[in-house]
C-alpha positions in Angstrom: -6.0 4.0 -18.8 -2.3 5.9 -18.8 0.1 4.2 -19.6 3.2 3.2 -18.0 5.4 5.1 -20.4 3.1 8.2 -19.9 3.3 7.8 -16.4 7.2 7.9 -16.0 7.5 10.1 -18.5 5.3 13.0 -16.8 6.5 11.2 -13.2 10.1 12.5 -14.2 9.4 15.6 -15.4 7.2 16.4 -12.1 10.7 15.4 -10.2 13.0 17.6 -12.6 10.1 20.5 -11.6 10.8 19.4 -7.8 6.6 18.4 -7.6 7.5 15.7 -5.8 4.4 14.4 -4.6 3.0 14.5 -7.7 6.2 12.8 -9.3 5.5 10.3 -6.5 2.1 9.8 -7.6 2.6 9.3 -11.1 5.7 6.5 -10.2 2.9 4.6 -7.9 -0.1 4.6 -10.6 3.1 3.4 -13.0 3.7 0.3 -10.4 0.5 -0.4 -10.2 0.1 -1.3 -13.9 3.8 -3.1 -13.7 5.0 -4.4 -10.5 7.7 -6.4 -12.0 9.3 -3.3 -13.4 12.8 -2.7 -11.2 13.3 1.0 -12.8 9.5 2.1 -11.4 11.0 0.9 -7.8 14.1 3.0 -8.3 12.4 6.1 -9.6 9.6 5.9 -6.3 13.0 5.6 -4.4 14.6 8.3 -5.9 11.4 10.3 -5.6 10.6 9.3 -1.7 14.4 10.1 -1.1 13.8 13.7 -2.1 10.7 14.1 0.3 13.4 13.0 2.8 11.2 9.6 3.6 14.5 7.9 3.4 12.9 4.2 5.2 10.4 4.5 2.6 13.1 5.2 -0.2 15.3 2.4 1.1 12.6 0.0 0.5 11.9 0.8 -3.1 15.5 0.8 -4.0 16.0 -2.8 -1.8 12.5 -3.9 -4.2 14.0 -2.9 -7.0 17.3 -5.2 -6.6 15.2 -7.8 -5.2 13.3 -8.3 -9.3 16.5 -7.3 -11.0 19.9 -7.5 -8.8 21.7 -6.7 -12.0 23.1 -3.4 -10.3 24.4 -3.5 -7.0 25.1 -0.1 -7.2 21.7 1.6 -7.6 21.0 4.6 -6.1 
């Protein structure tokens, strides 16, 4: 099984290549080894904003303050 640290790591180098659906991929199969993780949320936001799936992207970044409100300012 990949794990999560794999997964982001090859998830953000998809999205720095623009292979956004991969990236997108990648971020999900990360999530579903650690939902809890707020910075998974932001980077499948991040990712679904650049497909221009912005209700989609909205969500992710609004789950992501939701586990840690730390940053009112993300994304």
């Amino acid at each position: 099984m990949e794990s999560v640290d794999r997964l982001v790591m090859l998830g953000k180098k998809q999205l720095d290549d623009g292979h956004y659906n991969e990236a997108l991929n990648s971020f999900e199969q990360a999530i579903l080894l650690n939902q809890k993780d707020p910075d998974l949320w932001n980077l499948k936001g991040i990712t679904l904003r650049s497909l221009g799936r912005y209700d989609e992207a909205i969500e992710c970044f609004n789950k992501s303050l939701e586990i840690d409100p730390r940053d009112k300012n993300a994304s």
